[in-house]
NUMAR-884223 format. One line per 8 residues: their letters; for each residue x, y, z of C-alpha. Coordinates in nm, 2 decimals, padded with zeros to 4 digits. Example, Ala and Ser with C-alpha at 12.3 -4.5 7.8 and 13.67 -1.06 7.14 Angstrom:
NUMAR-884223
as	01.23 -00.45 00.78  01.37 -00.11 00.71;
This chain:
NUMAR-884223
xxxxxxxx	01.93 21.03 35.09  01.62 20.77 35.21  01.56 21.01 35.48  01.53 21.32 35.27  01.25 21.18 35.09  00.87 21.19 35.09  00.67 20.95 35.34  00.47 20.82 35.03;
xxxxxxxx	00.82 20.70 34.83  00.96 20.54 35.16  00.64 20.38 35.23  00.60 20.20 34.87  00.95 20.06 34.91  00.86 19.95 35.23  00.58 19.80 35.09  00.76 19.63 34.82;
xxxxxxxx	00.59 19.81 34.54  00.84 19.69 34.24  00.59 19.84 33.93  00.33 20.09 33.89  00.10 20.21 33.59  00.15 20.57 33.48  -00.09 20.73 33.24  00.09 20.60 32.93;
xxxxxxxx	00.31 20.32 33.07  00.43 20.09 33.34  00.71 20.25 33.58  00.98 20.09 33.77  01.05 20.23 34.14  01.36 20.20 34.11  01.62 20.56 34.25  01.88 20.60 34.08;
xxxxxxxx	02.23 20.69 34.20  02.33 20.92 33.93  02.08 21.23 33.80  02.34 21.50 33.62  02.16 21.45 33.32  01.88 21.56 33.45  02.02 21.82 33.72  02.18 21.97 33.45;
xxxxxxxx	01.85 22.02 33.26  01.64 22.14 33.57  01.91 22.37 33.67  01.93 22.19 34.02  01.94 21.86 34.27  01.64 21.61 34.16  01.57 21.21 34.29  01.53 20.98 34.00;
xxxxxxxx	01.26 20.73 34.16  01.19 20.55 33.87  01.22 20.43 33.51  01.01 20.25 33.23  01.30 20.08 33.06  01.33 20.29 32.74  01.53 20.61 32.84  01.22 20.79 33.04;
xxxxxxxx	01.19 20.88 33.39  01.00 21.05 33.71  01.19 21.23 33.97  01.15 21.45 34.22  01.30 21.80 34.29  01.43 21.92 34.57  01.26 22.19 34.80  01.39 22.53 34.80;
xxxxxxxx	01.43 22.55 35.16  01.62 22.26 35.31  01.72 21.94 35.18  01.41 21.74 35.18  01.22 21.67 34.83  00.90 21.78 34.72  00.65 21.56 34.61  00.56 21.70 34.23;
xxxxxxxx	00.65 21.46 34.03  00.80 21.53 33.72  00.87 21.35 33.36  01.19 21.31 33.18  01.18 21.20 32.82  01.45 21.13 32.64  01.33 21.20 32.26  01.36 21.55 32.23;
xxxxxxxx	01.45 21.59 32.58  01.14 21.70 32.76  01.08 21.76 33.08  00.70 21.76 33.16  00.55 21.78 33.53  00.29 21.47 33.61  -00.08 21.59 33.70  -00.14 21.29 33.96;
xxxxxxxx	00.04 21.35 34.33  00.30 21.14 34.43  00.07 20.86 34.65  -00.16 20.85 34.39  00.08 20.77 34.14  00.24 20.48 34.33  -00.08 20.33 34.40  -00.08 20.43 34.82;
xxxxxxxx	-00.41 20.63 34.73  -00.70 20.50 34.50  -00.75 20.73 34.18  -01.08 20.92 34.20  -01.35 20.81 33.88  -01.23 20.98 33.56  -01.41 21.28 33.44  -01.30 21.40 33.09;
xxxxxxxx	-01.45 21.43 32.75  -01.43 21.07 32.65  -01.82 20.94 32.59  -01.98 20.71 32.85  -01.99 20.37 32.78  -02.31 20.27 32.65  -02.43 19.94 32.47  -02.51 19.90 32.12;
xxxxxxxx	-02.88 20.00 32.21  -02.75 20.33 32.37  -02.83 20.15 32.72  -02.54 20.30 32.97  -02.34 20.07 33.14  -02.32 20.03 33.49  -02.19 19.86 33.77  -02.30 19.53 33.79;
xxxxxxxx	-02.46 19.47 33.48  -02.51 19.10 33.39  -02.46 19.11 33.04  -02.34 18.84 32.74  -02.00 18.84 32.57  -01.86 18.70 32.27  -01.48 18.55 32.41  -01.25 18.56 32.13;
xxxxxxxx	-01.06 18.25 32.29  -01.38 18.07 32.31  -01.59 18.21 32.01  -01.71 17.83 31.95  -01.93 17.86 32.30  -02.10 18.14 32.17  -02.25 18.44 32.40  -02.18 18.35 32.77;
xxxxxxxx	-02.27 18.52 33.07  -02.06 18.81 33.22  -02.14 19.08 33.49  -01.96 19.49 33.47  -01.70 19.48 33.70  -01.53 19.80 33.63  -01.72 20.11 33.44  -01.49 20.42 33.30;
xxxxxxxx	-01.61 20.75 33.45  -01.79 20.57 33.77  -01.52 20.33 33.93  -01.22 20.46 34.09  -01.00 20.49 33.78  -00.76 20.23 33.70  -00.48 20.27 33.49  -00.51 19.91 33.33;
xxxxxxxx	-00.83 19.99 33.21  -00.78 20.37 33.12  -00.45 20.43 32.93  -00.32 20.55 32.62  -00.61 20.79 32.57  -00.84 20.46 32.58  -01.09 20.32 32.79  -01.24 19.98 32.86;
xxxxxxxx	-01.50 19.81 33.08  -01.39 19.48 33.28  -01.65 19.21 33.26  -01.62 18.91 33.50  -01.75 18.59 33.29  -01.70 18.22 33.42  -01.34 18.16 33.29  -01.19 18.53 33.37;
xxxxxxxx	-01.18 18.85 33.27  -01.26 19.03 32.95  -01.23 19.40 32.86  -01.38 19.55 32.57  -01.29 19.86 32.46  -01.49 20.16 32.48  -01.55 20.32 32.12  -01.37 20.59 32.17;
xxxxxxxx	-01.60 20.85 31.88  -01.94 20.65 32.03  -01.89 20.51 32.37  -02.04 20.17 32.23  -01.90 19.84 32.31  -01.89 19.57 32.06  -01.98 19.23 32.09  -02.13 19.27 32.45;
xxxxxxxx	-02.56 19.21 32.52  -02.73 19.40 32.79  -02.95 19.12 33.00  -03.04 19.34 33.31  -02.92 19.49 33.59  -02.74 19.40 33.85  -02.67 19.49 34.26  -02.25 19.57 34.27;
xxxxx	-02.17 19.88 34.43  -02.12 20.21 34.27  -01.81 20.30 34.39  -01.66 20.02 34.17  -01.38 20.00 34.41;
């Protein structure tokens, strides 16, 4: 069956690729050998590519002319089931093809003083794990709406921002009625670039 399917799946095994973020949750590329379940359902021959441990999965149909598979990829939940088809292509999905910036109807991020945030902000940050340092110094790493979207940063129907600070990574959320973030000081602006690759 490897032959009959798309580059992009073949490739990603090739390149090892064990686990990849979905819009809601972490996937498992993973075919399986056995799809009645869901053949029955469709009404014809599908791939199972992968899981996420609880009962769900993506496959693949197969093309009406010949044996090959197309790349729309398609949900299967188990509660109910459902069958829904997945808006991101195939590549994109297994992380072969970086995700364009979000643009949707959740507000921009913005500080508390309704200053946007951007790229390369050098700002100051309360760390929960090191509250008794106080406010420490922290640049934007990652912006929702402006850097190539990221699924560990936009899931769930929520956004954050990544902030680089001297002992790792932090990630407020973006208020998702407001766009402000809590707990994090505009200083001034930085030089990263916009593309927040």
């Amino acid at each position: 069956m490897n032959h009959r399917l798309p580059e992009s799946l073949r490739e990603a095994q090739n390149k090892g690729i064990d686990l990849f973020m979905g819009e809601n949750c972490e996937w498992k590329l993973e075919l399986e050998a056995s799809a009645k379940f869901i053949e029955e359902a469709v009404g014809g021959p599908v791939c199972i590519f992968a899981n996420n441990g609880y009962g769900d999965y993506l496959f693949l149909k197969k093309k009406r002319a010949g044996d090959d598979f197309d790349e729309n990829v398609f949900e299967f939940l188990h509660e109910g089931p459902e069958i829904n088809p997945v808006a991101e292509g195939l590549e994109t999905l297994l992380g072969l093809k970086e995700r364009p910036p979000s643009a949707d109807k959740y507000p921009k991020a913005a500080y508390e003083t309704g200053e946007p945030v951007q790229l390369g902000d050098r700002v100051q940050i309360k760390v929960w794990a090191e509250f008794w340092k106080g406010w420490q110094d922290g640049v934007v790493e990652y912006v929702p709406g402006v850097s190539k979207k990221k699924t560990q940063h936009e899931y769930g129907g929520l956004k954050w921002v990544a902030i680089k600070f001297r002992n790792g990574l932090i990630c407020p959320l973006v208020n998702p009625e407001s766009g402000k973030l809590k707990k994090v000081r505009f200083v001034g602006r930085g030089n990263l670039p916009t593309d927040g690759g």
